[in-house]
C-alpha positions, 0 to 999 in steps of 0.5 A, a space after each residue: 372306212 372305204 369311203 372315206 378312203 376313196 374321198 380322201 385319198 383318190 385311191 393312192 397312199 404313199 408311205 415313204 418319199 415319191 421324189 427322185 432317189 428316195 423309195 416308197 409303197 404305194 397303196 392304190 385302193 382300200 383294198 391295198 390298205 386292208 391288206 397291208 394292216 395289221 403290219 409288224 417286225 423290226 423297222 427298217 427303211 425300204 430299199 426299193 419301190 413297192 406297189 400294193 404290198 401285202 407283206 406284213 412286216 415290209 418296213 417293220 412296225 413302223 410302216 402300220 403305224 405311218 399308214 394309220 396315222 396318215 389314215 387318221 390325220 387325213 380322215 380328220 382333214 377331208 371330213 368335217 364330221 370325223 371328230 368333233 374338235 376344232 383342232 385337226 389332229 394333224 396340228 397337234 403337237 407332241 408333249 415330251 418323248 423323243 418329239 416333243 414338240 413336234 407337230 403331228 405333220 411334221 413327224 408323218 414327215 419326217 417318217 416318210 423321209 427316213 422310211 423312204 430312206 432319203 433321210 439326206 433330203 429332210 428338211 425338218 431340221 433336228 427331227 430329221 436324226 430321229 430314228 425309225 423307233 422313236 418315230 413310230 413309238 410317237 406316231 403309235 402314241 398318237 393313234 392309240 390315243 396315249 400320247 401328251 399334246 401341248 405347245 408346237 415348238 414350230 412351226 405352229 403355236 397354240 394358246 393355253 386354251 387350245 392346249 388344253 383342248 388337244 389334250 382332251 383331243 389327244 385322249 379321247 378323240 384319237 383313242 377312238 379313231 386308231 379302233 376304226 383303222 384297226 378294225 380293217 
């Protein structure tokens, strides 16, 4: 975990939006990461700028889970050997629920908006007015490896063969991936 931390992420990880009046918590080391997980209580957005936050309910659930997904979908990317599939799990898209058919990047994204609160500044399109609940309900699904992959809605188009093989993706590869984040 360390080092994939320090290749993938050059030591910072940002939950939240950096861009002008928007608010963020910026994770500058593995160590940062450790201390911010497991993390739990009521999501809300962030009403300030924190730097290394050892709260653990700073942000509600959903701030553990955005971590974790960012964890897993960047592992994934910098990584050729982290799973076995040819399918970045960043690419897949949801499969009914509240995001259905979004892409695992997109709702990482929109999490970062409305948990930054700057939910005025996403440009998602209708993801955008999806709640701090329903988006870490999907993003726990995904790190759990419980979520429903099928076709993107946009931007991102799969055939039916890909389909079939995010879905094993989904759950298999994934289940496997939230354990090692949680063993932090």
């Amino acid at each position: 975990m360390k080092n994939h931390f320090d290749n993938c992420f050059n030591n910072v990880v940002y939950l939240g939006q950096t861009i002008a009046g928007c608010h963020n918590i910026k994770l500058t080391s593995y160590q940062a990461v450790q201390n911010f997980l497991p993390h739990g209580g009521p999501n809300s957005p962030l009403t300030q700028n924190y730097v290394n936050s050892t709260d653990l309910k700073l942000g509600g659930v959903v701030a553990g889970q955005l971590l974790a997904a960012k964890l897993n979908t960047e592992f994934d990317e910098c990584d050729p050997n982290f799973s076995n599939c040819e399918t970045h799990s960043e690419d897949l898209c949801f499969s009914g629920g509240a995001c259905n058919g979004l892409s695992v990047s997109t709702v990482i994204s929109v999490t970062d908006y409305i948990f930054g609160n700057c939910q005025n500044k996403c440009d998602k399109g209708s993801a955008c007015n999806l709640s701090l609940n329903d988006l870490s309900d999907c993003l726990d699904s995904f790190n759990e490896g419980t979520a429903k992959f099928g076709q993107c809605v946009a931007p991102i188009v799969r055939s039916s063969s890909e389909t079939s093989d995010a879905s094993i993706i989904g759950s298999v590869v994934l289940g496997l991936i939230m354990p090692v984040v949680a063993a932090l």
